[in-house]
C-alpha positions in Angstrom: 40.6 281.4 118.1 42.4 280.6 114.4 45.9 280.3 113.7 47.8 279.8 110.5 48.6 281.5 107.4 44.4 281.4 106.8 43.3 282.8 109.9 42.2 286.2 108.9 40.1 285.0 106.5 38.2 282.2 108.5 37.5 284.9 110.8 36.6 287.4 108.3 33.8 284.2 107.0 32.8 283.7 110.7 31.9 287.1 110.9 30.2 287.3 107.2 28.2 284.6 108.1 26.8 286.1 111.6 28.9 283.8 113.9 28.1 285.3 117.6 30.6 284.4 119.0 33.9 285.8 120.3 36.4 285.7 117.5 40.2 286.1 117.6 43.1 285.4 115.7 46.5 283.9 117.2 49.2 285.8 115.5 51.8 283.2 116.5 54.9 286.0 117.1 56.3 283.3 119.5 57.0 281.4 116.1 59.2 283.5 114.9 61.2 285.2 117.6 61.8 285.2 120.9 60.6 288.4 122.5 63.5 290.9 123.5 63.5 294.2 125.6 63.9 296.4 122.7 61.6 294.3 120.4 59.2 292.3 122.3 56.8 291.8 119.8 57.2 290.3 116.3 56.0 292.7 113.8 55.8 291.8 109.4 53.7 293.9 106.8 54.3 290.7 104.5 56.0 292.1 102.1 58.8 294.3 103.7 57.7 297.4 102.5 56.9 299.6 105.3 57.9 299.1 108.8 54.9 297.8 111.0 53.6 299.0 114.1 51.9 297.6 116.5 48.7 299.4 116.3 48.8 298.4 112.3 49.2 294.4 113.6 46.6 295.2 116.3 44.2 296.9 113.7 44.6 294.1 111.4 43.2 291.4 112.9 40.0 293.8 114.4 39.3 294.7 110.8 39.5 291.2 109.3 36.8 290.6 112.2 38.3 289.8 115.5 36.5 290.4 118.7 40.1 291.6 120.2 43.1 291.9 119.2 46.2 289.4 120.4 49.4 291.1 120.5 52.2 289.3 118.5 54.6 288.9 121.5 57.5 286.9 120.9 58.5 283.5 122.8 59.5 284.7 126.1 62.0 282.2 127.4 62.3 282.0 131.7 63.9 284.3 133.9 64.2 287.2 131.8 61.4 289.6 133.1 62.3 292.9 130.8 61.3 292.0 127.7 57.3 290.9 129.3 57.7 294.1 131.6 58.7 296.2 128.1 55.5 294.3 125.9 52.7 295.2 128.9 54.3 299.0 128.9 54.2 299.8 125.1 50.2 297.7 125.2 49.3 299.9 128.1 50.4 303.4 126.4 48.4 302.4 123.4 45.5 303.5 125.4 43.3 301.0 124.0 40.4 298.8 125.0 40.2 295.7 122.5 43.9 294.4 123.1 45.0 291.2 125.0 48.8 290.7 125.6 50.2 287.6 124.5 52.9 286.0 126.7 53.8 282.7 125.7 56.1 281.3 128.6 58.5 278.9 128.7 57.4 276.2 130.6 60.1 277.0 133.2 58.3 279.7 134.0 56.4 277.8 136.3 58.8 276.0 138.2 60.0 276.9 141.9 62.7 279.0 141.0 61.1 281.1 138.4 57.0 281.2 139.3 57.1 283.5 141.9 58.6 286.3 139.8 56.3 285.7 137.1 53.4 285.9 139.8 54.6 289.0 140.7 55.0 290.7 136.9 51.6 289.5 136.3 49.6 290.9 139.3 51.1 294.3 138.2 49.9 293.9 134.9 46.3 295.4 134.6 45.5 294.8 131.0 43.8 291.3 129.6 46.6 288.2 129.0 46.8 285.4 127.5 49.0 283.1 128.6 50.1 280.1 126.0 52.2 277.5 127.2 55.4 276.6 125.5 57.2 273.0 126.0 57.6 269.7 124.3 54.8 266.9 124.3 53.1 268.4 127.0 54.3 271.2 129.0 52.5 271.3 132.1 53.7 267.7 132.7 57.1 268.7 132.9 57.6 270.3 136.6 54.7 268.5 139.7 54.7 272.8 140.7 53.2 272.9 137.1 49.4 272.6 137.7 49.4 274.6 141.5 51.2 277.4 140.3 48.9 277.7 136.9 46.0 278.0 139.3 48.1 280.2 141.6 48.6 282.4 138.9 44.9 283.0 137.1 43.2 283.0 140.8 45.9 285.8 142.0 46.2 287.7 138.9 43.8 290.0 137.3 42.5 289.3 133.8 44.3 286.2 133.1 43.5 283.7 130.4 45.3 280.7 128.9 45.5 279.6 125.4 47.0 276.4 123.7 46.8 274.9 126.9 45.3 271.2 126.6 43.0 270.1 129.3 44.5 272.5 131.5 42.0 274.8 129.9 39.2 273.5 132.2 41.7 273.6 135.2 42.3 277.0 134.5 39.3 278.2 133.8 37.3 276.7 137.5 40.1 278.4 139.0 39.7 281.9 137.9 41.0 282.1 133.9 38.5 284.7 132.4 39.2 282.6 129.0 40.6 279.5 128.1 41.3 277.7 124.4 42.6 273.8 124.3 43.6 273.1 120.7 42.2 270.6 118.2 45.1 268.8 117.3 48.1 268.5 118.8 50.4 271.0 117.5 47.3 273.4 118.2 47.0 272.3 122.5 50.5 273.8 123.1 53.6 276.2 121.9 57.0 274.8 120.8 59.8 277.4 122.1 61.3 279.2 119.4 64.6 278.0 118.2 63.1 274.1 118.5 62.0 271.7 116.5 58.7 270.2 117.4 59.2 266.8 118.6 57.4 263.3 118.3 58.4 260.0 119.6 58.0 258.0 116.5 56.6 259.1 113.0 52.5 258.2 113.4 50.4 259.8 111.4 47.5 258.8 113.1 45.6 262.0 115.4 45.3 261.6 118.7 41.9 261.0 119.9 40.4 262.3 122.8 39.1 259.3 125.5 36.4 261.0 127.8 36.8 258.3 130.4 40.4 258.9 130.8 39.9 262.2 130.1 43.4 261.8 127.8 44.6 262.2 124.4 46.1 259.0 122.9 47.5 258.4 119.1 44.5 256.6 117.4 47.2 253.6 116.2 48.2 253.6 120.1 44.3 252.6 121.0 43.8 250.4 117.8 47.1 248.6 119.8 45.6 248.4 123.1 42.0 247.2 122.2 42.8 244.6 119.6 42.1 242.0 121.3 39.2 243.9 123.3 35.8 245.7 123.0 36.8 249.2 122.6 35.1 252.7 123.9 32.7 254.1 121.1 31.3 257.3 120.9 27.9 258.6 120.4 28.3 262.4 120.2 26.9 264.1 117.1 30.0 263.6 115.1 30.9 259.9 115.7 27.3 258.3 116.0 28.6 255.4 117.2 32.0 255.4 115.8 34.8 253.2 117.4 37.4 255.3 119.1 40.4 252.3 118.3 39.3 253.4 114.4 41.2 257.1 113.6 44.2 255.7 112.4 45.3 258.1 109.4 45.6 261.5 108.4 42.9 261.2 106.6 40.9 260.7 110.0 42.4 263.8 111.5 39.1 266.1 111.1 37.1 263.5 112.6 39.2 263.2 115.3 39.1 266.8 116.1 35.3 267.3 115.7 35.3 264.1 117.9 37.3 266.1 120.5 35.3 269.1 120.2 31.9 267.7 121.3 33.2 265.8 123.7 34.6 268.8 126.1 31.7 271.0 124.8 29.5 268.7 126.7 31.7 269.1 130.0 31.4 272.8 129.2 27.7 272.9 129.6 28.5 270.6 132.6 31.5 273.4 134.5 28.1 276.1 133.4 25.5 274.6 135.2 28.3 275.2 137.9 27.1 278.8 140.2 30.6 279.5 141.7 34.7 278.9 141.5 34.4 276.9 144.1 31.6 274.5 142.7 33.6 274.6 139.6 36.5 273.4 141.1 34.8 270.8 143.1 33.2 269.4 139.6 36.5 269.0 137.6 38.4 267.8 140.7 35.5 264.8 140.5 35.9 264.3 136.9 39.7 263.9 137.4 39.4 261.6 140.5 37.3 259.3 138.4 39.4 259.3 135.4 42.3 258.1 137.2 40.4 255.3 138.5 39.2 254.4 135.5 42.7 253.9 134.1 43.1 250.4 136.6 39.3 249.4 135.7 40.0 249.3 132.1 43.7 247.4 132.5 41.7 245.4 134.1 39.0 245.0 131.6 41.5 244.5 128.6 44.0 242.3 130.8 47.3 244.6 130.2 48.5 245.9 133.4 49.8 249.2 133.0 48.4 249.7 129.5 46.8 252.8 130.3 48.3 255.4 133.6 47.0 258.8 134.3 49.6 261.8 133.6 51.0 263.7 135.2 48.4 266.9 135.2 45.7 264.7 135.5 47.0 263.3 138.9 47.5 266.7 140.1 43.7 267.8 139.0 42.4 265.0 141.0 44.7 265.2 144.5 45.5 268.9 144.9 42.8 270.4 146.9 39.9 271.8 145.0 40.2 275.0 146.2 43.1 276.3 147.9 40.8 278.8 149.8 37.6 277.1 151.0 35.7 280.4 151.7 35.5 281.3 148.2 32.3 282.0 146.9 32.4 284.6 143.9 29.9 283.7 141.2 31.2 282.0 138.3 31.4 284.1 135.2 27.7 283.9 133.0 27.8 283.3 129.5 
């Protein structure tokens, strides 16, 4: 899935060159609007001369190559159900059979007061979604409900996938998602909500590197802090050959970074494969988690700075919530 001002034409080159893949285009309406009743999705021609429909948006993106088309839904902020109830009315009249509905959430959406009517909307909703997850730093961190009710929602909804979602990708997707996308850099793993600024603690221009053990994104100037006086994790996936992980510490480094990150969670893709149902799925990631967390106190340990590494928030939840809140469960996993 591309995003940006260039996106049609990388998928337009994808599909030149034969790519076999499924291909899809983010159109990014929750950047500029937040979705209302009366106009839930965000729809431009470019040059404001002729109005836009949505089957024009729609039939954009298939023609520049897409698989499917992603509706350009606006930022839907919590509480206000009508304008996702409007979007999934006007997708379902279109009467077509390539279109997923975009509905990036608030955050809030997930929290006690709000989750169980967005459970609700969504098991109504027959067509494909895509949910993308809008919040500062990371989202799902924000409520401890976060991670339950994400698996809550793509094991009791039909046709539910997640997009923009960090690692919660792999959570979501051993717990039902029919698709899942993480982001390569940061701005790409989840949604600021419309009206915000995107936010950063301090200005580092340094990418933030993907650490398999901890199974954690860090700022590489934040790792070339914690190892300097200590051997620090290399990796020797096809992009790094052997390349220190304390060593992306520009923007120059940022590509590397991301190709770093790719291969790494491509590998634990063949891995959640080689899985043949949910519930084996969701045994393997909850094993991955519980070792990552312990790993955080053997390598304090190992570079003598107590604290200098702690698990988030999602990560904690991955590892302690049961695996599978149904332990019957035994529908195949998906086959790719």
């Amino acid at each position: 899935m591309l995003s940006g001002a260039e996106a049609a034409t990388g998928v337009k080159v994808l599909s030149r060159r034969g790519h076999a893949g499924s291909r899809l285009i983010d159109p990014e309406g929750y950047r500029l609007a937040a979705a209302t009743t009366d106009a839930p999705f965000v729809l431009q021609d470019g040059d404001g001369l002729f109005d836009m429909t949505l089957d024009m948006a729609l039939d954009g993106q298939r023609d520049a190559g897409a698989t499917a088309a992603i509706t350009p839904t606006g930022f839907l902020p919590a509480g206000n159900a009508d304008p996702l109830k409007k979007a999934a009315d006007l997708v379902a009249d279109l009467d077509r059979d390539d279109v997923i509905l975009a509905m990036p959430l608030d955050i809030a959406w997930f929290n006690k007061e709000h989750f169980p009517q967005l459970l609700a909307i969504s098991r109504q909703l027959v067509v494909p979604k895509l949910v993308f997850l809008g919040g500062q730093f990371d989202p799902m961190g924000r409520y401890k409900s976060g991670v339950a009710n994400l698996r809550r929602l793509v094991s009791e909804a039909p046709y539910i996938g997640v997009a923009r979602t960090d690692l919660n990708a792999f959570d979501a997707m051993t717990h039902g998602a029919f698709v899942a996308s993480i982001g390569t850099g940061g701005s790409r793993r989840h949604v600021v909500p419309f009206g915000q600024m995107p936010i950063s603690s301090k200005k580092d221009y340094s990418p933030s590197v993907l650490v398999p053990g901890l199974m954690s994104f860090y700022k590489g100037s934040v790792l070339a802090e914690r190892f300097a006086n200590a051997e620090p994790p290399k990796c020797f996936c096809p992009s790094c050959n052997g390349r220190a992980l304390d060593t992306f510490l520009s923007r120059d480094h940022s590509a590397a970074a991301h190709a770093h990150g790719v291969h790494t969670w491509n590998s634990w893709i063949s891995e959640m494969h080689q899985q043949r149902t949910l519930a084996e799925r969701a045994d393997w990631w909850q094993q991955r988690s519980v070792e990552a967390v312990a790993y955080c106190d053997v390598l304090n340990v190992r570079i003598e700075q107590e604290g200098a590494f702690e698990a988030p928030g999602p990560l904690k939840a991955w590892a302690g919530l049961p695996s599978w809140p149904v332990t019957s469960w035994t529908r195949q996993a998906p086959t790719h």
